[in-house]
C-alpha positions as CSV (number, residue, x, y, z in Angstrom):
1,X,-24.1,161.9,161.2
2,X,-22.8,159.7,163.9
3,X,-20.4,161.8,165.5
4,X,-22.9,164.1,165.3
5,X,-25.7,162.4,167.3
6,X,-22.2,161.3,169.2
7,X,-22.0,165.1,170.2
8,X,-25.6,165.4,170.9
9,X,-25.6,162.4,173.4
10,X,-22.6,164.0,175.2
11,X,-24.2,167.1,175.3
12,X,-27.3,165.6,177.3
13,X,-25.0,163.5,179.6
14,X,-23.7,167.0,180.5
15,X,-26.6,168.8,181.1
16,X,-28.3,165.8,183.3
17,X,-25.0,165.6,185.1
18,X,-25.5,169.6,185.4
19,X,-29.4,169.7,186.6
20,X,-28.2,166.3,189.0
21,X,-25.6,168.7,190.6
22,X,-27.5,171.3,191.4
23,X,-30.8,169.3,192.3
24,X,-27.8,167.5,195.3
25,X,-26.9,171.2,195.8
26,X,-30.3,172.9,196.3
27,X,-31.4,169.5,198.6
28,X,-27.7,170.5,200.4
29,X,-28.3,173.3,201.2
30,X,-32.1,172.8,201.9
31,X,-31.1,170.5,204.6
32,X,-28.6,172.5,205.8
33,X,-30.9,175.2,206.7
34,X,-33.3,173.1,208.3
35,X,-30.3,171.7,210.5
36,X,-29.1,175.6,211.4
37,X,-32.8,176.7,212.4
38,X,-32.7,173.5,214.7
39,X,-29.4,174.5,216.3
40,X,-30.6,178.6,216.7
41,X,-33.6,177.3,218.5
42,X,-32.0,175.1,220.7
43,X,-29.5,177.8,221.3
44,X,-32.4,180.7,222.0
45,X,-34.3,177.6,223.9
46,X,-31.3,177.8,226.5
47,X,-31.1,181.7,226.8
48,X,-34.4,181.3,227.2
49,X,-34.4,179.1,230.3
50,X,-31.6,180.2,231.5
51,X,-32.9,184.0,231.6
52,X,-36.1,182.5,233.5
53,X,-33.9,181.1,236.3
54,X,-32.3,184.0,236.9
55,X,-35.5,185.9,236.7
56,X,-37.0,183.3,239.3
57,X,-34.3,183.6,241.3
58,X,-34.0,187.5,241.9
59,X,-37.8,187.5,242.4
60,X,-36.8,185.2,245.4
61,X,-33.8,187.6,246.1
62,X,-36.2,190.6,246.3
63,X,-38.6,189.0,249.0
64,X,-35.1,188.9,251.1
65,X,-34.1,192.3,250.3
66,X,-35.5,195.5,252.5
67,X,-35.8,198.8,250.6
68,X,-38.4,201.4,250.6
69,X,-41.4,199.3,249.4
70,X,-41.5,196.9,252.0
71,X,-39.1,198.4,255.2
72,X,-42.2,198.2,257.2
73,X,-42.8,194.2,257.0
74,X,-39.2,193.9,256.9
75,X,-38.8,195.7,260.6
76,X,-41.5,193.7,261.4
77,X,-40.3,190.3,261.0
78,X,-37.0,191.8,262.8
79,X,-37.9,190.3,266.4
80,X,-37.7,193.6,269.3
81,X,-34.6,192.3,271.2
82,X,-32.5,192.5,268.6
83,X,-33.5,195.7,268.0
84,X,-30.7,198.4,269.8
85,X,-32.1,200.6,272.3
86,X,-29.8,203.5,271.7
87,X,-32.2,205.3,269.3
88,X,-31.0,203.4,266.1
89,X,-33.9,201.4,264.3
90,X,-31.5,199.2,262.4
91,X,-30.8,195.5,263.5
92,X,-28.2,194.2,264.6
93,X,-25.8,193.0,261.8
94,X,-24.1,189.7,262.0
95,X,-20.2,189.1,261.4
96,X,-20.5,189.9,257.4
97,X,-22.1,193.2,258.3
98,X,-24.4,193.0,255.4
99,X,-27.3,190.8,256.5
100,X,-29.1,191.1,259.9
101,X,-29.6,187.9,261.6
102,X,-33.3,187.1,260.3
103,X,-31.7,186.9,257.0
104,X,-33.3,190.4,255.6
105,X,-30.8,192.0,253.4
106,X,-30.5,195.9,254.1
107,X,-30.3,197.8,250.2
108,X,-27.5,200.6,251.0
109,X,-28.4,201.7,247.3
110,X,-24.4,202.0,246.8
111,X,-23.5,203.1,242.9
112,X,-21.1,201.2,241.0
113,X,-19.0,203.0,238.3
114,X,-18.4,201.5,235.4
């Protein structure tokens, strides 16, 4: 009768050891998963602002850039004398060739292939 309440002892000591293991597991992995989630939002946080700036910053881009929406406040802003008298409407372009000297961009609408 001993050895057998011997047996029944270690039988509970196992099973607590068991439900102990997985109760540290479950808490594990609960933890875990609260630490991921904190990492992905950080991570999405940064896309996030980082999609903004660039957002913000070709909204600024556009207000420099002349295409068909708003040629006619871009010429205007262009002062007359740099205009050329030979017929052309187009301002004079500075060294680069791609930006007139008031800082207007001209859109050439020029496809890339990919």
């Amino acid at each position: 009768q001993a050895a057998r309440r011997q047996r029944k002892q270690e039988h509970l000591r196992r099973v607590g050891e068991d439900m102990k293991r997985r109760a540290i597991l479950k808490d594990r992995k609960r933890i875990e998963g609260k630490v991921n989630e904190a990492v992905e939002m950080a991570r999405r946080s940064k896309m996030k602002r980082r999609r903004l700036f660039w957002l913000r910053r070709m909204e600024n881009l556009s207000k420099l850039i002349a295409s068909s929406d708003n040629l006619d406040e871009a010429m205007a802003a262009i002062p007359g004398e740099l205009l050329q008298a030979g017929g052309s409407s187009l301002p004079a372009l500075d060294s680069s060739g791609s930006q007139s000297s008031t800082g207007v961009f001209l859109s050439r609408n020029v496809s890339v292939p990919f």
